[in-house]
Backbone bond lengths (Angstrom), bond angles and torsions (degrees), N, CA, C in turn:
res aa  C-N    CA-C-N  psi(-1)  N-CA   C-N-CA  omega(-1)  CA-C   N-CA-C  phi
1 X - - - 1.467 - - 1.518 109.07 -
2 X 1.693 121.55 127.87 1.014 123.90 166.99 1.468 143.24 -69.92
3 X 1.165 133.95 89.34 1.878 124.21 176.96 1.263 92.08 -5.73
4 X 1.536 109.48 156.32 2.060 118.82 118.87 0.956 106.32 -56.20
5 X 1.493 111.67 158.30 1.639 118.77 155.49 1.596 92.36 -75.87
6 X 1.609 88.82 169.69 1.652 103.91 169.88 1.629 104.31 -92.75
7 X 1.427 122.17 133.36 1.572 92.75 159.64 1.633 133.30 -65.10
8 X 1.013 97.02 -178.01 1.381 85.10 -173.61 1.936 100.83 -118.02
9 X 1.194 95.64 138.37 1.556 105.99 169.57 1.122 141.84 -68.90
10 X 1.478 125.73 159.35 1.511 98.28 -178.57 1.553 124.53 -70.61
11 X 1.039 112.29 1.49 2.018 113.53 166.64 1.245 108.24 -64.29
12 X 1.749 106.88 -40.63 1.203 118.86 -159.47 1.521 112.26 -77.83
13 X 1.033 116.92 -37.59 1.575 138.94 147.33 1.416 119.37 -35.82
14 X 1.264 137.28 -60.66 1.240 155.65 -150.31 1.680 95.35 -108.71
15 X 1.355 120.31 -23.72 1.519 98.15 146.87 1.329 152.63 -112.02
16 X 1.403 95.08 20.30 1.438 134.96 -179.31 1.554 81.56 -81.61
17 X 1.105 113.52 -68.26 2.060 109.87 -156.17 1.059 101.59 -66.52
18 X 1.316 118.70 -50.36 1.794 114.72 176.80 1.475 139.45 -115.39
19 X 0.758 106.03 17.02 1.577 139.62 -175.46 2.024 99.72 -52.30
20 X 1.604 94.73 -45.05 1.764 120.77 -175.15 0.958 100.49 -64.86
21 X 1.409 129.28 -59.17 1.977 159.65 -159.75 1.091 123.70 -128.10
22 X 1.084 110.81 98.90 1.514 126.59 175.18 1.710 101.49 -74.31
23 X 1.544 118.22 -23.65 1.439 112.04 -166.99 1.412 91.84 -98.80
24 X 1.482 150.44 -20.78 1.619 142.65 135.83 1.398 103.22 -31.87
25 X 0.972 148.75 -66.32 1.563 144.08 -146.15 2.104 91.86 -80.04
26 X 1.539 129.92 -35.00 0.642 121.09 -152.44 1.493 114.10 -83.07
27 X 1.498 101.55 -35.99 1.583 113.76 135.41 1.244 149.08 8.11
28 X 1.270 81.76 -110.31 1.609 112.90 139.18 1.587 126.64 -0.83
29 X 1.208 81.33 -99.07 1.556 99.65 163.30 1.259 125.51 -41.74
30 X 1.453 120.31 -72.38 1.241 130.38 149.61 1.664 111.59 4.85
31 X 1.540 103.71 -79.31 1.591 121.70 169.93 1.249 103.10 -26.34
32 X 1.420 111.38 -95.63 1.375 120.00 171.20 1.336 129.30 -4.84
33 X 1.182 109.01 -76.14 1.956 114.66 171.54 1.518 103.98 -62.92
34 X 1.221 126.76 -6.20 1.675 111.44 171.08 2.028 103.11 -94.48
35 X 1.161 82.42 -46.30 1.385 78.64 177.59 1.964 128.29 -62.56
36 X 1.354 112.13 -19.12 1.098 124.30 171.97 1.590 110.99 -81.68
37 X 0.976 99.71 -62.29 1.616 111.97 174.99 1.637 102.28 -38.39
38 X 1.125 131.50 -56.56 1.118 127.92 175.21 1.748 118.89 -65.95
39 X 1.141 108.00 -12.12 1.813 111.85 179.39 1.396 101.13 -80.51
40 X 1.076 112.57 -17.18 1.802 129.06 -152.64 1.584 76.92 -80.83
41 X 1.405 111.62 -82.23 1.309 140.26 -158.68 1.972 102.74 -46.02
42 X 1.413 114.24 -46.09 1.669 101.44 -172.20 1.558 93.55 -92.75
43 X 1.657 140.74 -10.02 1.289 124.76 173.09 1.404 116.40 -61.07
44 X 1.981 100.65 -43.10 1.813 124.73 177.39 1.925 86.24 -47.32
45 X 1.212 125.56 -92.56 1.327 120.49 -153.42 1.717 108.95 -63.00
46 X 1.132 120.45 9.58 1.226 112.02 -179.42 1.824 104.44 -97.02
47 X 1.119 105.58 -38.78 1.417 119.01 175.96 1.163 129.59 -108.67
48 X 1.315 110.45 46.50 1.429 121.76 -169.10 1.550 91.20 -131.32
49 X 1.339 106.82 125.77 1.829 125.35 -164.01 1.710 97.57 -70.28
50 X 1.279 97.26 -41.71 1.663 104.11 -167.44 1.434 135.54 -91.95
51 X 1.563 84.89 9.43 1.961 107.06 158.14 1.874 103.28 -86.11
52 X 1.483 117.07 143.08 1.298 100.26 162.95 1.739 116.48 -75.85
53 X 1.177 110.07 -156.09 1.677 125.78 178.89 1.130 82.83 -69.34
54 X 1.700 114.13 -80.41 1.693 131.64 -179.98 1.478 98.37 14.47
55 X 1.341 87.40 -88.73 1.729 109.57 -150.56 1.233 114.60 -57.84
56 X 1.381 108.55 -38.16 1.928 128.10 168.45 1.389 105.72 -26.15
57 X 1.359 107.69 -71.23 1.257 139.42 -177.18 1.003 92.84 -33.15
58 X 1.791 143.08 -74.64 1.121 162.44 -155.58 1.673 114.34 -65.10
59 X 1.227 122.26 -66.04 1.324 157.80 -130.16 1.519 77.85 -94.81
60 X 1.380 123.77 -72.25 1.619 111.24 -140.29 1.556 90.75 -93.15
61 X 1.382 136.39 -45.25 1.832 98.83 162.42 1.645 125.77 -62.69
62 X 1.345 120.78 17.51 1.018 96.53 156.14 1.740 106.46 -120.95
63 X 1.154 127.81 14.57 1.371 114.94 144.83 1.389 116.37 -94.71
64 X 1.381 130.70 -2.69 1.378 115.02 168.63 1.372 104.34 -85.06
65 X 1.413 146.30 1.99 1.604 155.69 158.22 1.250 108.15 -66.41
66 X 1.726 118.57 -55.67 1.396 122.07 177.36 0.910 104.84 -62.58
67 X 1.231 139.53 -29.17 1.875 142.90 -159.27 1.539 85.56 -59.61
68 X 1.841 103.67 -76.01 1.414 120.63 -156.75 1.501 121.30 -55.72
69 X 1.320 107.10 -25.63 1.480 130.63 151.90 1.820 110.61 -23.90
70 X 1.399 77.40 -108.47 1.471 101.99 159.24 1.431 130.43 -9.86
71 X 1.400 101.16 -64.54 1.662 96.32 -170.94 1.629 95.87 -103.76
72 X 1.226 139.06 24.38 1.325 135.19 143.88 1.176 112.02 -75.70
73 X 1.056 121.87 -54.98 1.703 147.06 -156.05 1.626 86.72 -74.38
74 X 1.192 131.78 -72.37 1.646 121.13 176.88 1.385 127.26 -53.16
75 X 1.563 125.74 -30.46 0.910 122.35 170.72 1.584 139.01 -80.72
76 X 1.842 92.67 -22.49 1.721 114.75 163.55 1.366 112.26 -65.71
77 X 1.452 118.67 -46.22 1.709 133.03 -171.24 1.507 99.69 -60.60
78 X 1.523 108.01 -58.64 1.783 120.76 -160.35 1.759 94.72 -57.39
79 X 1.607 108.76 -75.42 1.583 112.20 -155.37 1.825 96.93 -60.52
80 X 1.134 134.19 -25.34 1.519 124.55 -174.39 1.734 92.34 -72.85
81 X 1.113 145.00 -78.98 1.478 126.72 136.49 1.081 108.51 40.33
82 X 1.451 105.04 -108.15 1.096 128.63 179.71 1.520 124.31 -39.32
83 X 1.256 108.24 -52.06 1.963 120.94 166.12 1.681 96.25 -31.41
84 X 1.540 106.53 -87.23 1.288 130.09 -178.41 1.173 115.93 4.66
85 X 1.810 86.71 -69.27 2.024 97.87 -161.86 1.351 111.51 -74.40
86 X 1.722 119.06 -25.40 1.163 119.32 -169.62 2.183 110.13 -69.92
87 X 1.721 98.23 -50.48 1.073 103.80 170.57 1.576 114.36 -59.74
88 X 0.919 133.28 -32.49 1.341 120.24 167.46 1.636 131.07 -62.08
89 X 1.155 115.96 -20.15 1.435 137.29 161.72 1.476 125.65 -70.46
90 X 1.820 88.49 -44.58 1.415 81.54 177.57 1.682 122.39 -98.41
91 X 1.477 94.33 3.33 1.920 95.35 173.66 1.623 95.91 -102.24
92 X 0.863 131.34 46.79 1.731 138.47 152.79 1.712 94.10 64.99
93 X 1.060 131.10 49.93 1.427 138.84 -156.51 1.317 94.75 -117.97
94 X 1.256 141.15 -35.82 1.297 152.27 -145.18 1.346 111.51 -172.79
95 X 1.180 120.91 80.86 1.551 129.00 163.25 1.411 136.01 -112.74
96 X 1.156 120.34 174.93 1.598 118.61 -172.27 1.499 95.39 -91.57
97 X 1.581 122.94 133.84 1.215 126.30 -156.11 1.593 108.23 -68.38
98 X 1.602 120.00 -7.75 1.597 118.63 -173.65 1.397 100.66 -77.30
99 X 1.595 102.82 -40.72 2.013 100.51 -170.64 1.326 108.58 -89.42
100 X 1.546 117.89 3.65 1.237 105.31 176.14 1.681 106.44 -87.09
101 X 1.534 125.69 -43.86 0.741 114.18 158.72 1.380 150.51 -33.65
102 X 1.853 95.46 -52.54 1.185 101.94 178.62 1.805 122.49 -60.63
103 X 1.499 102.70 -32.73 1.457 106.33 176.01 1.303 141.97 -75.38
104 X 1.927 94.34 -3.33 1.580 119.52 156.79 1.084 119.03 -94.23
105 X 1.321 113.61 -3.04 1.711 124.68 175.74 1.794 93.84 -84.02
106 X 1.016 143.48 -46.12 1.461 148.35 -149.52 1.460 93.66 -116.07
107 X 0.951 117.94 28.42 2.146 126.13 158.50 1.762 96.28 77.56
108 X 1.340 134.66 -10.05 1.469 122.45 -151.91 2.042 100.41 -90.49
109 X 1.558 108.28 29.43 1.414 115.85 -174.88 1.473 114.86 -59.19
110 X 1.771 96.32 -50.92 1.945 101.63 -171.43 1.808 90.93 -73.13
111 X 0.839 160.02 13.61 1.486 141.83 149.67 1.229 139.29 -87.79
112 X 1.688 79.32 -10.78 1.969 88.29 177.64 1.541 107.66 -79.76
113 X 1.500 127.88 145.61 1.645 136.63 -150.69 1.086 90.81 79.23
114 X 1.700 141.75 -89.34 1.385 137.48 -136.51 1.666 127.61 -27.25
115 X 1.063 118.43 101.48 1.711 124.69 176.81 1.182 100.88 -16.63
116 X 1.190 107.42 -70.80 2.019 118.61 -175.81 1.268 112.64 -40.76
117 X 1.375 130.58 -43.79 1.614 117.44 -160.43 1.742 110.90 -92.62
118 X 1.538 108.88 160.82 0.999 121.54 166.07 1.306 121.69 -131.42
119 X 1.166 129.50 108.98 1.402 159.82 -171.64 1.207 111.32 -57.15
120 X 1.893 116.88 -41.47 1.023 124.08 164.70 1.708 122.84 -50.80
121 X 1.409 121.09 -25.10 1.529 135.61 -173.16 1.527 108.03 -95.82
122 X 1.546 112.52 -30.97 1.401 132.96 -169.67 1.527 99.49 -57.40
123 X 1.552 121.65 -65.03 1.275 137.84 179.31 0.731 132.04 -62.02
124 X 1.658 128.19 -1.86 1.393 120.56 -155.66 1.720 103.37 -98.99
125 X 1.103 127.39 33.00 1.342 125.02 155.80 1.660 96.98 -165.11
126 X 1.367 105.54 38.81 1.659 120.85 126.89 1.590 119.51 -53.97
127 X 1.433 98.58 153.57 1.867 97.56 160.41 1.092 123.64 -66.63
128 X 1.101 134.26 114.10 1.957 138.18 152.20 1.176 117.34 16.45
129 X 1.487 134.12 -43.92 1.287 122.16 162.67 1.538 136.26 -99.69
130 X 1.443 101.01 15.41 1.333 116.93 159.51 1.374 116.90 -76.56
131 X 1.825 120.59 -53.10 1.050 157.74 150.49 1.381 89.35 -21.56
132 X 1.373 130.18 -95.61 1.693 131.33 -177.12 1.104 122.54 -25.82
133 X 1.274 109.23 -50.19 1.379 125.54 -164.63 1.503 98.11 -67.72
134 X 1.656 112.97 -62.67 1.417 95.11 -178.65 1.220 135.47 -62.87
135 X 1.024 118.87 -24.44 1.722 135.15 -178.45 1.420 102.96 -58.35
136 X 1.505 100.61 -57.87 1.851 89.38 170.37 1.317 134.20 -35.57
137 X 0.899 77.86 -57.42 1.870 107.27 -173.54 1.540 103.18 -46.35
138 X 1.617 96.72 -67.73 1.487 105.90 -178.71 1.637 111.52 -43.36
139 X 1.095 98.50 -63.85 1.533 99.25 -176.80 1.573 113.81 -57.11
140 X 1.003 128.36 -42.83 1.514 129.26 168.12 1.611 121.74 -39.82
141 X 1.666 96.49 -55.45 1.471 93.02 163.56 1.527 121.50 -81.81
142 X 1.007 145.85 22.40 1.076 152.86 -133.12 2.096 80.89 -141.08
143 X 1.287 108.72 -73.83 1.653 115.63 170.11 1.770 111.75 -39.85
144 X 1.417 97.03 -76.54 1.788 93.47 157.49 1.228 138.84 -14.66
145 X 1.379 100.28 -76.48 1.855 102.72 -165.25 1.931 97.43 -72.47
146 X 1.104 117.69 -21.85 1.426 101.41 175.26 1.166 119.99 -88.52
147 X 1.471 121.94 -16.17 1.551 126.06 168.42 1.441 112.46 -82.61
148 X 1.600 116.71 -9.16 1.838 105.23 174.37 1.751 87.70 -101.59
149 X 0.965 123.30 -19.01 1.342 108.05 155.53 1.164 142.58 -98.99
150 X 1.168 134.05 6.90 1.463 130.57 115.25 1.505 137.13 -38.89
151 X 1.571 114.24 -53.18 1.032 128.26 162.80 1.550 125.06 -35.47
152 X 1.181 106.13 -44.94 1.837 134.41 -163.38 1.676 84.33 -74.79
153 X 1.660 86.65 -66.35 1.917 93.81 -167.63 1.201 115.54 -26.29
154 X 1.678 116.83 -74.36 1.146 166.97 -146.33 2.463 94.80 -58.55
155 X 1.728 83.22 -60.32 1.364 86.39 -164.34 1.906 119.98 -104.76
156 X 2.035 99.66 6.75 1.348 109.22 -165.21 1.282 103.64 -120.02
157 X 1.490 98.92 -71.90 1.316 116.99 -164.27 1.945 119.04 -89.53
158 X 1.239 112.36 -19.19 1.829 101.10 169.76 1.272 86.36 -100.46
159 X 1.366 158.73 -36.75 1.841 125.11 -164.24 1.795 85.67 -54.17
160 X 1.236 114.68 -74.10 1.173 137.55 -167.63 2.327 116.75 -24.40
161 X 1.370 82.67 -46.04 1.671 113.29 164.73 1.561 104.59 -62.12
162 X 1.229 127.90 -60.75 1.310 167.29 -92.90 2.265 83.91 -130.20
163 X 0.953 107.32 -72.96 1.440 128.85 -170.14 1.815 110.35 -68.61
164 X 1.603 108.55 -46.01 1.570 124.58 179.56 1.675 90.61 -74.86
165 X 1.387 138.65 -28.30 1.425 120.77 -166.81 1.876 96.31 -99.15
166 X 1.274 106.44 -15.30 1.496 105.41 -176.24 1.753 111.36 -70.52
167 X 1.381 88.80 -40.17 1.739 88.24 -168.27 1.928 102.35 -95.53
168 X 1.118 121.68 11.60 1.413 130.40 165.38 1.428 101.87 -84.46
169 X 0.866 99.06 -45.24 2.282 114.73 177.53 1.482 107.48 -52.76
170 X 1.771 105.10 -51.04 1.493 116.82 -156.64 1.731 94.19 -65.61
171 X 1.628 107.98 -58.37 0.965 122.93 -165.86 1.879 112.77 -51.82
172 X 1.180 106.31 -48.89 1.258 118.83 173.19 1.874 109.12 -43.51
173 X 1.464 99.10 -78.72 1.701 111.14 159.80 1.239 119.37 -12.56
174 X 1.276 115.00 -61.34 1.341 140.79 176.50 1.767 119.02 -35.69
175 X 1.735 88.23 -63.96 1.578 114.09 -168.59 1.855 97.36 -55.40
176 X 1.549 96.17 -48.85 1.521 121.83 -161.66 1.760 90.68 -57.64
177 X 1.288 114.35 -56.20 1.599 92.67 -167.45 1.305 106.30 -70.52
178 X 1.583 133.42 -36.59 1.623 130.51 -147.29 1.557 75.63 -71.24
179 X 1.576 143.22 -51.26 1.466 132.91 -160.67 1.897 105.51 -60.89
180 X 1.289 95.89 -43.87 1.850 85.51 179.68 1.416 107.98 -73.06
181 X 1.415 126.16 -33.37 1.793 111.27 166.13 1.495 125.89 -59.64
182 X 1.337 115.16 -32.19 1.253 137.68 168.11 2.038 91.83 -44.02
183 X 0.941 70.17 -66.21 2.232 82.86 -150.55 1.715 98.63 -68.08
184 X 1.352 113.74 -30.57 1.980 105.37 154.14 1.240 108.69 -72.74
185 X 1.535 135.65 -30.38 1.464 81.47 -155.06 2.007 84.60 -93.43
186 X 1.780 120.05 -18.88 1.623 104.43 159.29 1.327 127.10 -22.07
187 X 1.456 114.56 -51.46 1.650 119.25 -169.24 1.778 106.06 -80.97
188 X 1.066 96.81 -10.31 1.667 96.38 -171.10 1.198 90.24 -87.94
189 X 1.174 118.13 -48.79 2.159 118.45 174.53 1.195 117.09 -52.16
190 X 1.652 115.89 -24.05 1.772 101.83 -175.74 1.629 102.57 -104.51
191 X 1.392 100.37 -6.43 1.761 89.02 174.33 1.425 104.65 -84.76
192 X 1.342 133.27 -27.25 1.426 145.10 161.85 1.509 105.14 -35.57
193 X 1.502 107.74 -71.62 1.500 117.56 -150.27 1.803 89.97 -67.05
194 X 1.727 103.56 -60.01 1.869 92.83 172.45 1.598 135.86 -19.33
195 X 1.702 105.21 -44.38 1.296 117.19 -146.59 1.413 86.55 -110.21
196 X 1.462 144.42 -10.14 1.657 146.01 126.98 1.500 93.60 -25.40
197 X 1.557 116.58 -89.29 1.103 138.51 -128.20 1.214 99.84 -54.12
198 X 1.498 105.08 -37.38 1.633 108.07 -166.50 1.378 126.83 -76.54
199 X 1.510 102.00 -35.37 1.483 112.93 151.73 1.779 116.94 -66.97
200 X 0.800 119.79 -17.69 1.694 110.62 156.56 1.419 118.28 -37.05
201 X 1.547 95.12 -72.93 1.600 111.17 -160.20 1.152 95.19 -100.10
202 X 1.416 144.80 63.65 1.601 145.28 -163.15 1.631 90.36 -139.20
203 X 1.342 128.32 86.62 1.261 122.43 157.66 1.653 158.20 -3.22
204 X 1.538 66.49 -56.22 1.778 91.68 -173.29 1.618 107.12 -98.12
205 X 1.666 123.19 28.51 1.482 118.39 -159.62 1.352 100.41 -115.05
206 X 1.440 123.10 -8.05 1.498 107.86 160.98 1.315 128.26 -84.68
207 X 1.400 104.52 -31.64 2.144 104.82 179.34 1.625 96.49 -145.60
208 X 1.138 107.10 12.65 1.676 110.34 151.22 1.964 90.65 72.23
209 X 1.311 126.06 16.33 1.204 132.18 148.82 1.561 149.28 -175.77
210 X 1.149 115.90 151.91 1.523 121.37 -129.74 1.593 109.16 -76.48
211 X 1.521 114.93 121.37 1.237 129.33 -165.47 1.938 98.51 -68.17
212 X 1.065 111.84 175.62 1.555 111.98 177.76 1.891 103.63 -155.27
């Protein structure tokens, strides 16, 4: 006779996904508070009495642009980061000096750097505190490389993203109105020049009647 399973909870959940990666969850999260922060920001101008319609109109697609900005630009910067440090750990590129040794002690020296290898597979019927040792590590840098890339993101590279897409917008905006002033005040010139013209050849406009 078979148990039920138990379900599983949301702890149980939430350490299934990150339980491995602490620098996945950091992500993550990350996401999250950008993406909220920005709900904050187009609800504020959406419900704010003392913006007109006008500007509404205006204002909140262009903070839902900055939004997408934003949390692209942090999340491309962070997880490449993140890629980095992990692959570097796990192609013997960056190790804790006990398992590096030890894995030049047991012939596996010319593989450490190599693109191809994984270190993570290398060990797995290593001793227990080789095993520890690396896992730490891994995971340590794993926290790291996504927190100096967040950091970077956060304070370098999306304002920067963030600022080059703002004034491409402005400029655009820009072009867009000088072309609709352009083309009023054009039409205002040909209803001008018309309403000349017509009094030109208008007969009756010197004594209001027609000589013979």
């Amino acid at each position: 006779m078979t148990s039920a399973k138990t379900p599983l909870t949301i702890f149980d959940k939430l350490y299934k996904a990150y339980g491995g990666s602490m620098g996945k969850m950091l992500i993550h999260t990350g996401v999250i508070g950008w993406i909220l922060s920005s709900a904050a920001q187009i609800c504020a101008i959406a419900f704010n009495d003392k913006i007109s319609k006008e500007q509404k109109m205006f204002l909140i697609p262009q903070e839902f642009a900055d939004a997408c900005v934003n949390i692209l630009s942090f999340y491309a910067v962070t997880q490449t980061f993140s890629s980095v440090g992990k692959k570097l750990v796990s192609t013997g590129k960056w190790l804790p000096e006990n398992v590096k040794k030890h894995l030049i002690k047991k012939g596996f020296g010319t593989k450490l750097g190599n693109i191809n290898t994984n270190i993570g597979k290398i060990i797995e019927k290593m001793p227990s505190r080789i095993k520890t040792s690396y896992g730490r590590f891994e995971h340590g840098m794993d926290v790291t490389a996504t927190t100096i890339g967040s950091i970077i993101s956060c304070n370098l590279i999306t304002p920067l993203v963030r600022n080059l897409y703002a004034s491409h917008r402005q400029q655009a905006q820009m072009a867009k109105m000088n072309n609709k002033d352009n083309n009023q005040t054009l039409a205002k010139t040909n209803i001008s020049n018309q309403s000349n013209n017509v009094k030109t050849f208008n007969p009756y406009r010197s004594n209001g009647s027609l000589k013979v």
